[in-house]
C-alpha positions in Angstrom: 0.0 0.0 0.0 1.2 3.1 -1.1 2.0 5.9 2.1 0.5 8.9 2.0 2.6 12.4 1.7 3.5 13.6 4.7 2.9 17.6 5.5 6.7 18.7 5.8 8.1 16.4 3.0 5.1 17.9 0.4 6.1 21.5 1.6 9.8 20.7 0.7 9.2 19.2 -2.6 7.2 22.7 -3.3 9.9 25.0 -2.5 12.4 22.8 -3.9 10.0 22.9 -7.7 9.8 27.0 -7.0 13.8 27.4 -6.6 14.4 25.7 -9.4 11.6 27.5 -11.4 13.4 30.9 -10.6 16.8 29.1 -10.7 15.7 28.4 -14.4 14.6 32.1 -15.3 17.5 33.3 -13.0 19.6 31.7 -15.9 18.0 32.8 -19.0 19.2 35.7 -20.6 17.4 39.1 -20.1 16.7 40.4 -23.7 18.7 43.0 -24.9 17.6 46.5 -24.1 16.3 48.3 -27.1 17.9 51.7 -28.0 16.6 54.5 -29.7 19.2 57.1 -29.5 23.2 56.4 -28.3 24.9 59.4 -27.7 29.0 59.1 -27.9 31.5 61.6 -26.2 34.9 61.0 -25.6 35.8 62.4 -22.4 34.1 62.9 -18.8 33.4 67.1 -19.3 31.7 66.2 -22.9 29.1 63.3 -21.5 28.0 65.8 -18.1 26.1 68.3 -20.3 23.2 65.3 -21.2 23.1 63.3 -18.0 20.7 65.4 -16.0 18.6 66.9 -18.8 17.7 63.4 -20.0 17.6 61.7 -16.6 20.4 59.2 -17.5 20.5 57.6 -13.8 20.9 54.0 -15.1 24.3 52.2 -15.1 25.3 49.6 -17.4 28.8 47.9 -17.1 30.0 47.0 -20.5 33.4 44.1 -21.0 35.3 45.9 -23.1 35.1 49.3 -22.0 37.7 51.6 -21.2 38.3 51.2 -17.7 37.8 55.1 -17.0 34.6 54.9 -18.7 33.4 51.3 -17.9 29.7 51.8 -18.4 26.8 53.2 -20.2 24.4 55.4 -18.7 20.6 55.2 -20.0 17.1 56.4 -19.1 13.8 54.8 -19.7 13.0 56.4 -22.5 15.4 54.1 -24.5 18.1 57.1 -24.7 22.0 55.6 -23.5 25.0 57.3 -23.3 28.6 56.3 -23.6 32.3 57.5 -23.2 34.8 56.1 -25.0 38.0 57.8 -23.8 40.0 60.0 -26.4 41.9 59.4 -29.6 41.3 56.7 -32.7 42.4 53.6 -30.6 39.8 54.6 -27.7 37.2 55.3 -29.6 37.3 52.1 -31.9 37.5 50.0 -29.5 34.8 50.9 -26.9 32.6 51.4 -30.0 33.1 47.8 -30.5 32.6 46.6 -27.7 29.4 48.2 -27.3 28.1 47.7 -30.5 28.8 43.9 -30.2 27.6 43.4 -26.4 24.8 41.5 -26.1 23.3 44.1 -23.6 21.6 46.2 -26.4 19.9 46.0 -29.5 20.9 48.6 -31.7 19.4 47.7 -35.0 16.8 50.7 -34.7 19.0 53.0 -32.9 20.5 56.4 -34.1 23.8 57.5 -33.0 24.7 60.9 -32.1 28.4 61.5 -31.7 28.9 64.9 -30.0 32.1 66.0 -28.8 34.1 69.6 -28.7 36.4 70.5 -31.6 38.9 73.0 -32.8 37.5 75.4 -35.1 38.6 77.1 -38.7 38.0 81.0 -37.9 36.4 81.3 -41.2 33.9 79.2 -40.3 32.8 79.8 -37.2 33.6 81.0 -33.6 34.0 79.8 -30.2 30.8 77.8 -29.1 29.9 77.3 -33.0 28.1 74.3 -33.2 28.7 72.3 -36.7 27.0 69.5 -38.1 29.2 67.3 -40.6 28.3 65.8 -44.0 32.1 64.6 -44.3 34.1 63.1 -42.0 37.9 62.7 -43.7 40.7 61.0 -41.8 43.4 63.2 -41.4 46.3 60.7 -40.2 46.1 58.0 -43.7 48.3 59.7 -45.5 52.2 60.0 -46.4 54.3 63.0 -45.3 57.3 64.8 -45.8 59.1 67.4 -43.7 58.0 70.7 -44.7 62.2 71.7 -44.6 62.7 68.0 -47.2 59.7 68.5 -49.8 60.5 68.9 -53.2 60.8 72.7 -54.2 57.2 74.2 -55.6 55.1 72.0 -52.8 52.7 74.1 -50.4 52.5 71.2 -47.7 54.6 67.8 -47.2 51.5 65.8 -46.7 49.8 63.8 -50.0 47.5 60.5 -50.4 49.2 57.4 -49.9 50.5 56.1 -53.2 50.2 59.3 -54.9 52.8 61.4 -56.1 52.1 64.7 -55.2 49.8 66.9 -53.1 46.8 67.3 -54.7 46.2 64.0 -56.0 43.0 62.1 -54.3 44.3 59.0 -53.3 42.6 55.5 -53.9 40.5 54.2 -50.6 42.4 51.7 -49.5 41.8 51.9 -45.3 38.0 52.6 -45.6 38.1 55.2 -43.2 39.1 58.5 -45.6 36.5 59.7 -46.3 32.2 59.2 -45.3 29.7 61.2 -46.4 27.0 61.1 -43.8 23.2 60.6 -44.2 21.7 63.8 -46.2 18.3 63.2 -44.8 19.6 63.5 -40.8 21.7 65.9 -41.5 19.2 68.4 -42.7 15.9 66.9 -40.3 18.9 67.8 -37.1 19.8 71.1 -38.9 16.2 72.4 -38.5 15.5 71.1 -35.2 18.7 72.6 -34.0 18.7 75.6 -36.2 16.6 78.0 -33.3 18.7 76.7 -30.0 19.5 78.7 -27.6 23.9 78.7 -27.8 26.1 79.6 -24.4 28.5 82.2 -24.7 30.7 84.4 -21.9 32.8 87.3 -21.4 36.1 85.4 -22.0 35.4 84.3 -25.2 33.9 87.3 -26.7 37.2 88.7 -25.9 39.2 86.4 -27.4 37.3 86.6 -30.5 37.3 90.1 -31.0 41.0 90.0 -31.9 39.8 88.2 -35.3 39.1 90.6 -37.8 36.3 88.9 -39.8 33.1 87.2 -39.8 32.1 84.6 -38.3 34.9 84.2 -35.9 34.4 87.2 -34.1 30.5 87.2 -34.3 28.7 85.1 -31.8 28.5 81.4 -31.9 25.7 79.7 -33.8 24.6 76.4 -35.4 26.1 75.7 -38.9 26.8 72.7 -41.1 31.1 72.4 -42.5 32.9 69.0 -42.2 35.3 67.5 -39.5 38.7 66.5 -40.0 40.4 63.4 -37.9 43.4 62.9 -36.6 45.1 62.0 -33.5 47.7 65.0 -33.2 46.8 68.2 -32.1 48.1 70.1 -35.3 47.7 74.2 -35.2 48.6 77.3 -37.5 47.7 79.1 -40.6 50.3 76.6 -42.9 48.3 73.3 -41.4 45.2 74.3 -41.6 45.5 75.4 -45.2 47.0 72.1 -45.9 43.7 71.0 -43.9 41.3 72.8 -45.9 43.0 71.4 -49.0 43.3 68.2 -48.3 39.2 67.6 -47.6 38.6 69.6 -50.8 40.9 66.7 -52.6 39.3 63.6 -50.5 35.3 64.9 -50.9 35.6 66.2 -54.5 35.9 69.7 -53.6 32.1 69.2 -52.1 33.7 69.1 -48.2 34.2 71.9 -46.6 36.4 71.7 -43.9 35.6 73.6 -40.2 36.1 71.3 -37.2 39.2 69.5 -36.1 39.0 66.2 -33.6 40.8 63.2 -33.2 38.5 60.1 -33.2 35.4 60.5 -35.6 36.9 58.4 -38.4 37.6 55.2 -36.0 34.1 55.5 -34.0 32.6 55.7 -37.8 34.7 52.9 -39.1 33.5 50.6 -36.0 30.3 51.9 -36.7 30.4 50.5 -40.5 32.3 47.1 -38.9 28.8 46.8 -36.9 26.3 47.6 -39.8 28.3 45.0 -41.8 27.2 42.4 -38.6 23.9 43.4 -39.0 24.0 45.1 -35.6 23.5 48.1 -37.0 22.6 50.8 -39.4 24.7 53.4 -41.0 22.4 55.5 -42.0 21.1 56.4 -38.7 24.3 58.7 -37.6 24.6 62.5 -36.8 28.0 64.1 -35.5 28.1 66.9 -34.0 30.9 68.9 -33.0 31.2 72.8 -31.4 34.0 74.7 -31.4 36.0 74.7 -27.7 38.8 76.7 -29.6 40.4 78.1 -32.9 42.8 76.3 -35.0 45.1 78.8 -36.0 45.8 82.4 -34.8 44.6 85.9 -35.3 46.4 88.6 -36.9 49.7 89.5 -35.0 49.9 86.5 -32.9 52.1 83.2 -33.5 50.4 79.4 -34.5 52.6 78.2 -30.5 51.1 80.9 -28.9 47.4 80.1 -30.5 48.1 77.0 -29.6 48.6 78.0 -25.8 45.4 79.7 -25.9 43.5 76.9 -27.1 45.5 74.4 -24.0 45.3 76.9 -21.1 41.8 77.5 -21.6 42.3 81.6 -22.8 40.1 81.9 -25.7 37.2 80.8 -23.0 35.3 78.8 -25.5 35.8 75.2 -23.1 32.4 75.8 -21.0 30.4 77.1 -23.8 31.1 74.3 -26.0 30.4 71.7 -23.9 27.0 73.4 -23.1 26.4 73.9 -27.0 26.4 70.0 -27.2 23.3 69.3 -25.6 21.9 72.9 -26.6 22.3 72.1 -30.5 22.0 68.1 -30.1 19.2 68.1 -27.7 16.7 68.8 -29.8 17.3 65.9 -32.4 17.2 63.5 -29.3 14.1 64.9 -28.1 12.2 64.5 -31.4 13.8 60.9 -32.3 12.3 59.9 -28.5 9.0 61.6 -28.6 8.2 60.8 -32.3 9.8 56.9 -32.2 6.7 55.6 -34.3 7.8 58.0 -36.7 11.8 57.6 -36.2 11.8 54.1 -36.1 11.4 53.3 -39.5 13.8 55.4 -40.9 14.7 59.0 -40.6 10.8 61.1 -41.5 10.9 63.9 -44.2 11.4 67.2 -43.8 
């Protein structure tokens, strides 16, 4: 005859079925958290402006992450934001990481990249805010001592495998040029085009020794190209050698304003990730404002510009940092309250 269940052996049979139960679910995989809008900086001053405008209270560690910026911060409203620590290797490789973690799901997202940049004084001013439709790589390239180039050359830098300056090179490193989407450039262009910029005292001072428009009018929001490269290059020589050399990569259709070191490698990781299928390329806006000029004004020498643009004198650090969220914000806003719209590709005008 079969014995009945006793009371206490029935109860442990129970709790031993529900601790397994959530012992089970404990081990499944949560589902990857679904993001609308990434925003990438670089360095710590760069992320602060977004973090308490768009609530971004939640923490996310991420493997592969520099270990100064080792997490993402998000929000509810499907809005994350990361920091990938300055320069072409830092940037590549936390982009990776991210974009090939697990955690998210990306496929739908749009990335902002918004950092600060040096800026061409005939394009813009302290705390100008600039939207890029190019992004050119300013480090693939071959160069020769300005005091060893052959006579008649302007600049000692050309295309790899060319022959002189000048010559547009053939694309061999997929990072020398990208043209970014037309469609979010112009829809972030008129949601930005109204905001609200920061200026001070300290910059408007510094400005005023330029003798021309723009770079001694007030900051606004304006569309030029960014240039990448990992040294901090300055002076009238360079950055005519600059301007020239994203005329030659874009076709003469770039025009070249900002100055920053890692928006070639976060694009390139960016591409590497669309080519997984975790992502897609379309869906990227970079904005950079103006934290200083890239060459001097009238009177005053390319070292002691450069000075001015390391010890914080042309005042334009605080105001360009603020710019980021005050020309930026809006895009976010609309991509987050309009998602049925957004999701499905960027809306027309």
């Amino acid at each position: 005859m079969r014995r009945p269940m006793t009371l206490p052996l029935k109860s442990c049979i129970m709790a031993l079925s529900t601790a397994l139960v959530a012992c089970l679910a404990a081990a499944q995989p949560a589902a990857p958290r679904e993001v609308k809008v990434l925003i990438v900086s670089m360095f710590g001053p760069e992320a602060r402006p977004w973090v308490e405008p768009l609530t971004l209270t939640q923490e996310i560690a991420v493997p592969g992450l520099s270990a100064e910026y080792p997490m993402l911060r998000c929000n509810d409203q499907g809005v994350c934001l990361m920091t990938t620590g300055m320069g072409h290797a830092n940037a590549a490789a936390s982009i990776t990481a991210v974009m090939l973690s697990n955690q998210f799901d990306f496929r739908k997202a749009y990335v902002l990249v918004s950092g600060i940049a040096g800026i061409d004084p005939k394009f813009g001013t302290t705390g100008t805010a600039a939207w890029a439709r190019y992004v050119v790589s300013f480090g693939v390239a071959h160069e020769i001592d300005a005091r060893e180039m052959p006579t008649g050359w302007n600049t000692g830098l050309l295309g790899i495998m060319t022959k002189a300056p000048g010559e547009k090179p053939k694309f061999a490193y997929n990072v020398e040029s990208v043209r970014l989407n037309e469609a979010l450039l112009q829809k972030a262009l008129a949601l930005s085009r109204n905001a609200k910029l920061d200026d001070n005292d300290k910059a408007r001072a510094y400005r005023a020794n330029y003798k021309a428009a723009p770079a001694n009018e007030a900051p606004r929001v304006t569309q030029c190209d960014s240039l990448s490269g990992d040294t901090w290059w300055h002076g009238d020589l360079l950055g005519k050698a600059a301007s020239e050399w994203v005329k030659t990569l874009t076709d003469g259709l770039g025009t070249y304003c900002t100055t920053q070191q890692e928006d070639s490698a976060t694009l390139n990781a960016l591409a590497r990730a669309a080519a997984a299928g975790k992502f897609d390329l379309q869906r990227v806006a970079v904005l950079r404002s103006a934290s200083n000029f890239d060459r001097p004004y009238p009177g005053q020498s390319a070292y002691e510009s450069l000075m001015a643009s390391t010890n914080g004198a042309s005042g334009g650090f605080v105001p360009a940092l603020r710019n980021l969220y005050a020309a930026g914000g809006p895009l976010v806003a609309d991509i987050v309250s309009h998602w049925n719209v957004w999701a499905g590709g960027v809306p027309p005008p």
